[in-house]
N, C-alpha and C positions, 0 to 999 in steps of 0.2 A: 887745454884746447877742447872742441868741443869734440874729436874725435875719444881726447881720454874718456869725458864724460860718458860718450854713446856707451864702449867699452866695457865701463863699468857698470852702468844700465845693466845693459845685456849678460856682466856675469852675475849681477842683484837677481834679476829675475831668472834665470836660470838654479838659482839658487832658492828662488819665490816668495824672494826678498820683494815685496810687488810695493809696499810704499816705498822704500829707502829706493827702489828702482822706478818708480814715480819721479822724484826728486833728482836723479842723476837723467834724465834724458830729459827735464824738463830743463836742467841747467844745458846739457847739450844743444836744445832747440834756440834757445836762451842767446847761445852765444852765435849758430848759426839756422834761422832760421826754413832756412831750402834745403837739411838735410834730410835728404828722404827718407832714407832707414831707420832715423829718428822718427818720424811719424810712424812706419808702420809697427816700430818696437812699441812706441807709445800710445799706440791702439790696439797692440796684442795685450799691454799691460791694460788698459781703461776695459775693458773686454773679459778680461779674467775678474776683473774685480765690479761686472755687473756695470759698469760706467759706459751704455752702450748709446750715449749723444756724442761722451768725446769719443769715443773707439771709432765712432762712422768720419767725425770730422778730422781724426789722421790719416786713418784709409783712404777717406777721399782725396785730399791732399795730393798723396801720394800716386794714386788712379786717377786723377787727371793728369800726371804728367804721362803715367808708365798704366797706361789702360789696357795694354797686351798682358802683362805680369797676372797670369793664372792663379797663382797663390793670393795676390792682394787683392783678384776679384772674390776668390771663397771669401776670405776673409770679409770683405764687404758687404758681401750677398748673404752670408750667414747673421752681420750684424746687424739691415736693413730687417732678414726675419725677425729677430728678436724684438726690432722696434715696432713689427706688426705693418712692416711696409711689403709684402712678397712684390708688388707688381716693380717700385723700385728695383726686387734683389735681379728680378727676372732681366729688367733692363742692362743690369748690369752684367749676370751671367750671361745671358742668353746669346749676344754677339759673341761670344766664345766659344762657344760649347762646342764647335767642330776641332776646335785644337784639344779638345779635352775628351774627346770619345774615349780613351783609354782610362780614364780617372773615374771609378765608384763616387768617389768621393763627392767629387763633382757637380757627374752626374743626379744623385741620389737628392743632394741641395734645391739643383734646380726644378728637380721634382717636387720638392716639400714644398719649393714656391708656387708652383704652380697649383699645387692642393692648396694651399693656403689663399692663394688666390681666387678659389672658387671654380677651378680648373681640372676635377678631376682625372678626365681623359690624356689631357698632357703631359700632368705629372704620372700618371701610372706610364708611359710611355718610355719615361727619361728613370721613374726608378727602375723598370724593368728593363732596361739596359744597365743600369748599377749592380744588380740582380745578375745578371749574365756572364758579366767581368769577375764578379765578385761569388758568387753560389752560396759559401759556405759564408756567407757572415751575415750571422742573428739579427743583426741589426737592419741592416739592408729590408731583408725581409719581413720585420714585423713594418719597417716603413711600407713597403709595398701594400702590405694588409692594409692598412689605416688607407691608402689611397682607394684601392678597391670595398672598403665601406661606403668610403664616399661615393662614391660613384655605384653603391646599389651592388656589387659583384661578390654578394655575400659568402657564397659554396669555397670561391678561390680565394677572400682571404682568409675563409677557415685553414683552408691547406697550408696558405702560406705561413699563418701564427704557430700552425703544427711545427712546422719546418724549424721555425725560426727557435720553438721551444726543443727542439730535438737539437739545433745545430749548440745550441746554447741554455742549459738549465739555468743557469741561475738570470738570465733576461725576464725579470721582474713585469716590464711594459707586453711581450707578448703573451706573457699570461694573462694578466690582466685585463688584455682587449679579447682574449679567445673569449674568456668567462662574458664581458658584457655584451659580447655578439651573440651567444647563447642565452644570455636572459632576454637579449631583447627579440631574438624569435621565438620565446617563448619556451625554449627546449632547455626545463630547469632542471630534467637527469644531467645532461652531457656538463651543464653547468656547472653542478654540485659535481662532477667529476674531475671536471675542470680545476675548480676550486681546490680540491686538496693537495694538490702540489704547490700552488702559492702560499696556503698554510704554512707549509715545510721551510719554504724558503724567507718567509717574514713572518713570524710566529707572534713575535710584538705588535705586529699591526694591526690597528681594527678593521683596514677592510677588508679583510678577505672575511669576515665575522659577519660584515655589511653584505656583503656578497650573498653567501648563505644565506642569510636573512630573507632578501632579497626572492631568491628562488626555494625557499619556502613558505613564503607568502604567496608567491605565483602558483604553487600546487596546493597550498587552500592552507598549510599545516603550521596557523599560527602560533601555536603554542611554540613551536621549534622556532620561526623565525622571530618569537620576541624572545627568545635565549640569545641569539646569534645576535640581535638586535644591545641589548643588555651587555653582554660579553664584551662586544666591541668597544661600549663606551664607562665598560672597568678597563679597557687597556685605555683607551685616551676618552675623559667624562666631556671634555668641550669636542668631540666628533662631532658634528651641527648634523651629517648628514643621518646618523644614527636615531638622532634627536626625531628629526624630522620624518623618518621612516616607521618610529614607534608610535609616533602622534596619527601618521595616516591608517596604522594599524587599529589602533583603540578606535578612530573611523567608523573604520569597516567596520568594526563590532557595534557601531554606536553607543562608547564609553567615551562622551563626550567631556567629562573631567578628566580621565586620564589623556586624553589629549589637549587637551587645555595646559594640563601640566606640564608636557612637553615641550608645549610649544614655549612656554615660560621659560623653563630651564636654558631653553635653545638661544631664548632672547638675552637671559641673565649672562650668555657667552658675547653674543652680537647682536645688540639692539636694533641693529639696522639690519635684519635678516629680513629680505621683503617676504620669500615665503612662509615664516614665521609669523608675520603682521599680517597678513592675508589671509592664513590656518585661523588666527584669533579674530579678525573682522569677519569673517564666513562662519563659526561658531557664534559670534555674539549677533548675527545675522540671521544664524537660526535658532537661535532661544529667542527673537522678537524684541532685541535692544538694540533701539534705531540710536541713541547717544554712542553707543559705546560700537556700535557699525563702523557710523560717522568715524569718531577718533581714531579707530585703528586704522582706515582708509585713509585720510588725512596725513596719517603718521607715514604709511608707506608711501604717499606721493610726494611729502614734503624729504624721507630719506633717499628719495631714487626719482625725480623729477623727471629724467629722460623716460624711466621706463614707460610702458604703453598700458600695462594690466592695471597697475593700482591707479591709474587715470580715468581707466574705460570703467570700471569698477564704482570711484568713489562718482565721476557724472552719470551713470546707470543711477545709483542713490539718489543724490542729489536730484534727479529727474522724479523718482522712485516717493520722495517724501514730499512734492510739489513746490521746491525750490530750482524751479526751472533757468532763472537767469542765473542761476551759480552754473546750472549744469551746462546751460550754453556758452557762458564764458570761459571754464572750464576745457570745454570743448575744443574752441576757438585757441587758445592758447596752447592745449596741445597740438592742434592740428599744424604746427609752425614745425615740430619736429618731426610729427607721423602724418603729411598731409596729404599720401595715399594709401592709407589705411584701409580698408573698407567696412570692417565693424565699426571703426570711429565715425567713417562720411553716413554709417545709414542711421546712427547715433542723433546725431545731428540734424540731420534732416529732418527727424522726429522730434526733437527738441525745437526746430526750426516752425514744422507745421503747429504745434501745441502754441507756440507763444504769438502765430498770426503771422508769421515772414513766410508766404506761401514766395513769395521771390526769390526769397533766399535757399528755399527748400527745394525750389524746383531748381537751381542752381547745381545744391551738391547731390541731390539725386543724378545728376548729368555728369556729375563729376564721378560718381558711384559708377554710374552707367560704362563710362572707359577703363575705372579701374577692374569693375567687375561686372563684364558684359550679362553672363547671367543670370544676377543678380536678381530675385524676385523681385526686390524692394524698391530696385531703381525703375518696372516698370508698372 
C-alpha cells in the first residue's frame, strides 16, 4: 500500500538512503497521488540532493492545501531562495510571520529574502529579531552583517562579524566577510589581522593566501602580495581569481608579458573567463594591434552575449576603427537587453550623429535625457 511505501521512504532517508528513498515515495505517490506527506517527504529528498524545481513542486503541492503548515512554508521559502526567486519566498512567508514571531529560524529566512530581494532595511528588521530570540548563535549574526553591508551600516556589521567570530571559531563565512569589509575600506592592517585566524582554520585553502595578497597590494608591498598571490595558486594552480590578481599586479608595474602570461594561464583553465578576454583585448589594445583588439572583443561578446562591457567595448572599436555600421548595429541589438543604459544611449547617439541619422540621434539623446537627467551629453 502506498502508506508501507511512505514508511519506508522515510526510514531510507532517515538513513540518507536519498535514491533508494527517491524510489519508495515515488512508488508511494504512485499508488496515491493526494498523499501529502508524500510530497513534502519527497521534496525534503529532491532538496537535499540539489533538485530544487522538483523540491518546490512537492512543497507546493502540499502549501496549497495546508498554506498554515509553518514548517512547509520554510521549507518552500528556503527552496524559492535557492531558485533565486526571494520575492516569491517573501509571498509565501511573509502572510505568516506573526505565528512565527518566536521561530529564529524563521524569522532570519524572511530576512535573507528580503536582502536578496534588494530589500535591505526589511531584511535587517526581521534578522534582527532572529538575533534577539536567538543572541548566541554565529550564524544568525554573521546573517545580520551581510544585511547591514548591504545597506551601507558598515561600523555595525563589523561588530556583529566580531560577535559572530567570538560566539563561534570555527564560522568560516564570518571571517571571511570581516576580512573583505576591511579590504574594502581600505583598512589592510585590521585586514591582515583579520586574516590570520582564517589561516588557522583552512590552511589548505588558497584564499586566505588571496586575501593577503590582496591587502598587500593595497599598502603598495608587491613583492609580498605576489608571494601570497603565488602561494595560493601552489595550493590550488586553476584559482582563476589568483590568476587574475597577479596579471593586474605585473600592471601596475607595467610588466606587460608577465601579465599577458597570466591571463593565458587563467584562460588555459576557463576560456570563457570574460575578464581574462578583456585583460588580453586592452593589452593587445595597448601595444597598437587593432586585429588582435578586434578578436579578443569578439570573443568575449560572442562568450557572454548578455553582458554589457565586452558589447560597449567591442562597438567603442568598431566606431574607433571607422566601421561605423557594425558599431551602430551592434548597438541596436544590444540595446534590446540594456535599453536604459546610458553609456550605451550616449554611445549611439554618437554613432547615430557620424552616420547622418540626426533623427534618430536627437531621438536617443531624449531618451538619455530621462534616463540620465544630467547628463552633459543629452543637452
Amino acid at each position: 500500500s502506498y502508506v508501507a511505501h511512505y514508511l519506508k521512504a522515510l526510514a531510507l532517508y532517515q538513513q540518507d538512503e536519498l535514491l533508494l528513498a527517491q524510489e519508495a515515495v515515488s512508488l508511494a505517490l504512485k499508488f496515491r497521488q493526494a498523499h501529502l506527506p508524500s510530497h513534502v517527504l519527497a521534496g525534503t529528498i529532491a532538496y537535499k540532493q540539489g533538485e530544487m524545481n522538483r523540491a518546490e513542486r512537492h512543497f507546493r503541492i502540499y502549501w496549497n492545501q495546508v498554506p498554515g503548515d509553518r514548517r512547509v512554508s520554510l521549507l518552500l521559502g528556503a527552496t524559492l531562495l535557492k531558485l533565486g526567486e526571494p520575492a516569491k519566498a517573501i509571498e509565501v512567508l511573509e502572510p505568516r510571520v506573526s505565528a512565527a514571531e518566536d521561530d529564529p529560524q524563521y524569522l532570519s529566512l524572511l530576512g535573507s529574502a528580503y536582502l536578496a530581494d534588494g530589500k535591505p532595511a526589511r531584511g535587517i528588521e526581521y534578522l534582527e529579531q532572529a538575533v534577539s530570540l536567538s543572541p548566541d548563535t554565529a550564524n544568525l549574526r554573521s546573517q545580520l552583517a551581510m544585511g547591514r553591508l548591504a545597506a551601507g551600516e558598515v561600523d555595525a556589521a563589523i561588530s556583529d562579524l566580531e560577535m559572530a567570530i567570538n560566539l563561534d571559531g570555527q564560522l568560516v563565512q564570518a571571517d571571511t566577510l570581516l576580512v573583505l569589509t576591511y579590504l574594502k575600506r581600505k583598512e589592510y592592517d585590521k585586514a591582515l589581522t583579520a586574516i590570520e585566524p582564517l589561516m588557522e582554520k583552512v590552511p589548505d585553502s588558497p584564499v586566505p593566501y588571496n586575501f593577503r595578497g590582496a591587502a598587500h597590494f593595497g599598502m603598495g608591498d608587491t613583492g609580498a602580495a605576489r608571494r601570497d598571490y603565488e602561494q595560493a595558486l601552489k595550493i590550488q594552480p586553476d584559482f582563476l581569481i589568483a590568476h587574475l590578481n597577479l596579471a593586474k599586479l605585473e600592471l601596475s608595474a607595467n610588466n606587460t608579458a608577465a601579465a599577458k602570461g597570466h591571463y593565458n594561464d587563467l584562460l588555459s583553465y576557463d576560456k570563457n573567463n570574460l575578464k581574462a578576454l578583456l585583460g588580453m583585448a586592452a593589452l593587445a589594445y595597448r601595444d597598437g594591434q587593432v586585429n588582435e583588439t578586434e578578436k579578443w572583443l569578439k570573443q568575449a561578446h560572442e562568450y557572454h552575449p548578455k553582458a554589457i562591457e565586452p558589447a560597449l567595448l567591442l562597438i567603442e572599436h568598431y566606431d574607433r576603427v571607422g566601421e561605423t555600421g557594425q558599431a551602430l548595429e551592434l548597438a541596436r541589438a544590444t540595446s534590446i537587453d540594456h535599453r536604459d543604459n546610458p553609456t550605451l544611449l550616449g554611445l549611439m547617439a554618437r554613432i547615430q550623429l557620424k552616420t547622418g541619422d540626426n533623427t534618430a540621434a536627437v531621438a536617443t539623446f531624449r531618451k538619455l535625457t530621462e534616463v540620465l537627467p544630467n547628463s552633459p551629453e543629452a543637452h
